[in-house]
Structures are given as C-alpha cells and as structure tokens.
N, C-alpha and C positions, 0 to 999 in steps of 0.2 A: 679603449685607447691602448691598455697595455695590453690585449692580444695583439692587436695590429703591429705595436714596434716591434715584440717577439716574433710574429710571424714577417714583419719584414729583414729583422737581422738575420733570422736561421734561416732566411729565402736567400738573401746574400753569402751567406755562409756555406751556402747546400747545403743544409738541411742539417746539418749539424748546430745544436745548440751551442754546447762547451767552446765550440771556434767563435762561432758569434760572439761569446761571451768576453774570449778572448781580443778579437777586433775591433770589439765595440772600445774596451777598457783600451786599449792603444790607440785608436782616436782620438776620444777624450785626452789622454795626455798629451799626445805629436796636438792639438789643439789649445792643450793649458799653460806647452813649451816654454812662451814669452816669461807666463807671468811664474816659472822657475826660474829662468833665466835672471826675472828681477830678482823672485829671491834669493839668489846667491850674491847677486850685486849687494844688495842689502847687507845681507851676512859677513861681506869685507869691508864693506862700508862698518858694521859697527864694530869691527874686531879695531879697523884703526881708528878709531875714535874714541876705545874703552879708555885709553890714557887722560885724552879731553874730558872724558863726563864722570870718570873720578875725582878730577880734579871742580867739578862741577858740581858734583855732589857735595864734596868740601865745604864749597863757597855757598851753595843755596840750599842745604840738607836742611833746614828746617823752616825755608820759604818754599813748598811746592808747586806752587803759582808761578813764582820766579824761575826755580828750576826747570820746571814743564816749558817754558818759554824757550829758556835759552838754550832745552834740548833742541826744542823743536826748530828756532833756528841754525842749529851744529849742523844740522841735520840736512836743512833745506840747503846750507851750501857746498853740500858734499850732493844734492840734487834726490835726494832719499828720505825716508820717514823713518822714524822710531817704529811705525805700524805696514812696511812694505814686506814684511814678510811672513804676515800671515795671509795676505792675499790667497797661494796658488791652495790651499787648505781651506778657504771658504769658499774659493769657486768650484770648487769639487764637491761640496756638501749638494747641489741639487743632482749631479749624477748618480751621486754616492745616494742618494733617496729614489732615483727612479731605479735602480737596481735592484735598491729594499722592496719595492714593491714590486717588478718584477719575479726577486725570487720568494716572494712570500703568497702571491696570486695563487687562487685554489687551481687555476686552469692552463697557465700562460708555456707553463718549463710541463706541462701533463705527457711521461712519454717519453722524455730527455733523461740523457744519463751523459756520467763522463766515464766510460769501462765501466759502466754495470752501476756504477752510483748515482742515485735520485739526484737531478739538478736542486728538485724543488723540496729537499727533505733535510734536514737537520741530522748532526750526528747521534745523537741521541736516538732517534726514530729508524736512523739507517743499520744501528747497532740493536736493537731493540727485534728488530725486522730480520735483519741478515745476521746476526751473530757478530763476535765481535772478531771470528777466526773466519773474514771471507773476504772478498774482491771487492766491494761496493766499499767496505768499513779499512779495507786498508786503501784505497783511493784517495778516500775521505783523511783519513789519518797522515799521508802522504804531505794532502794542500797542509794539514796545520803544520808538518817537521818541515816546511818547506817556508811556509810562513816564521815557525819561531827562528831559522836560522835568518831570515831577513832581515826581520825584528831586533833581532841583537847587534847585526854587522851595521843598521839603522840606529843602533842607541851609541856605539860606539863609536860613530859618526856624530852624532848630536853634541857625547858629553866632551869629544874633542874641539868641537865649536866653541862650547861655553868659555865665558871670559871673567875674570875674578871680581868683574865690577858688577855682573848680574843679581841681584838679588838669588840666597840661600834657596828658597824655595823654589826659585824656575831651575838651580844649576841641577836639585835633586828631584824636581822630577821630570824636567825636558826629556832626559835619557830615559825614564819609562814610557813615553806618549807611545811608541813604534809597536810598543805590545798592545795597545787599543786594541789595532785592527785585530790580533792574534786571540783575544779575548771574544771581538763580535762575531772574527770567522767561526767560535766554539759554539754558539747558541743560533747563528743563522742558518739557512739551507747552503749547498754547497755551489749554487750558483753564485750566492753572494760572497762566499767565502774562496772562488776562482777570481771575482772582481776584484778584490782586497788583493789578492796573490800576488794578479799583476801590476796592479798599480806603486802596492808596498816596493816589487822588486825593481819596478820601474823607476822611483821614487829613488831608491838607492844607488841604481845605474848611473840615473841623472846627476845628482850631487857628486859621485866620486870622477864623472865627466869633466861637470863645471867645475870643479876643484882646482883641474888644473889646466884649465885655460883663459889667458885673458878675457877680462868683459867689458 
C-alpha cells in the first residue's frame, strides 16, 4: 500500500520525490483550510470572552461542574467551543502518520534524494555517511535552520494569542509546542522532516493571513 501511494505521488510529481513530497503537504492543508479557518474564528472568539470567563471563574472557581457548564454555554452563544481549536491539529495527526511511515518504509523513498540528500535517511546516518562538511548534510541542515526560524516566528505568534485568563501552565508552554515539529524533524528521515517544513511554514502563513481578515 505505501509503495503504491509513493509511486503514485512521484508519478504525479514526475518522478521527483521531494515535489511530491511537497504537493502532497499542500493539499492536505488547501483541504484542512476550513477547519483553520475555524480555528482562528475560535481564537477571537476566546480572546473576547477572556473578560466574561474571569469573571466566571470568580463566581464558580471552586464549583467545576458549574463552571464547565456556563463555559460551555458562553460558548455555544458566541456559536463556538472551548475545544474548536484543537480540531485542525488532530486532523492532521492521520497524515502526519502516513508520512511517518512513508518516510521510515525500508523500500518506498529507495533512490530519492533532495540535492544529493537520502529522502529516506535521518540526519544522524546522512552525517555519519557523508561527513558533516558535504551537500547531502548541509541540505539536511538547511530544512532544520529553516524549520527553527518558523518555529520561533510560530511561538511568537502563539505567546501573543495567549490571554491572562489561561491557566499558567498552557501561557508557558503553548509558545514552545512549534518547536515539536523542529525536535521530530531532528530524529526522522528528511522526507518527514520536508513534510513538517511545509506544513509548519504553511501553518504560519495561514494564521498571519487570517489575522487580519474578517471571519
């Protein structure tokens, strides 16, 4: 099964891996658009309401039963959830896995390079193999300084979201989630770690889009 998808995207692709790789990752998102879309609704949705649910917290901070409730109805008549904005991040966890297994398959990336770098090899192996003063290793090294500056221009967007009514522990560490992916790009092959690339940069496009336009 996962020869077949790889050999139909690099068929689409012409025969190039690393564009598949890349088309594939922009499909998936121009397809997950909507439920961004929600999430940013959601995201204005709770920044004007932090006023209401401290004040809410106030009143039922140590009824959570009660509290949970009258979130949950704040919520429903602004037409939105407490929980709509983790949606477009779980829909993405089964792609975000057929990819994993795409780039970890003994056979599927066998042959593919992006300029000289193993699709299907981890940095570790491609440094190990090529040295760490060569074209495959600085390729490789390229996707993560490309990944950690998304990463950051991604947390700086985050901790500016955050609202004084969120609990201590999501304001500190919301802003680290964006280096995840910069963490998994480090131990995966470099197929997975172009998927991450574009989705992370896509991810940030998106938000500083919807930012500023009505929804």
């Amino acid at each position: 099964m996962i020869d077949s998808l790889v050999s139909f995207v690099i068929g689409m692709s012409g025969g190039h891996a690393a564009l598949g790789i890349v088309l594939f990752t922009l499909a998936v998102r121009l397809l997950l658009l909507p439920l961004g879309i929600r999430q940013a609704r959601s995201a204005r949705v709770r920044e004007r309401l932090a006023p209401r649910m401290r004040e809410l917290r106030k009143r039922f901070g140590r009824d959570p039963e009660r509290l949970a409730r009258e979130t949950s109805a704040l919520y429903a008549k602004e037409g939105s959830s407490p929980f709509a904005g983790i949606l477009p991040g779980l829909a993405q966890l089964p792609f975000v896995w057929l990819m994993f297994r795409v780039a970890t398959h003994p056979t599927a990336l066998a042959g593919h390079d992006l300029f000289g770098a193993p699709l299907g090899q981890q940095v570790a192996a491609v440094a190990a193999h090529y040295g760490l003063v060569s074209v495959p290793f600085s390729v490789f090294a390229l996707v993560l300084v490309l990944m950690a500056v998304v990463a950051w221009l991604s947390s700086r967007t985050v901790r500016a979201s955050l609202t004084e009514d969120q609990p201590e522990f999501m304001r500190k560490a919301a802003p680290l989630l964006p280096f995840g992916s910069l963490l998994a790009a480090a131990v995966l092959p470099l197929a997975a770690g172009l998927y991450l690339l574009v989705s992370t940069a896509w991810t940030a496009g998106e938000r500083a889009a919807l930012a500023t336009r009505p929804l």
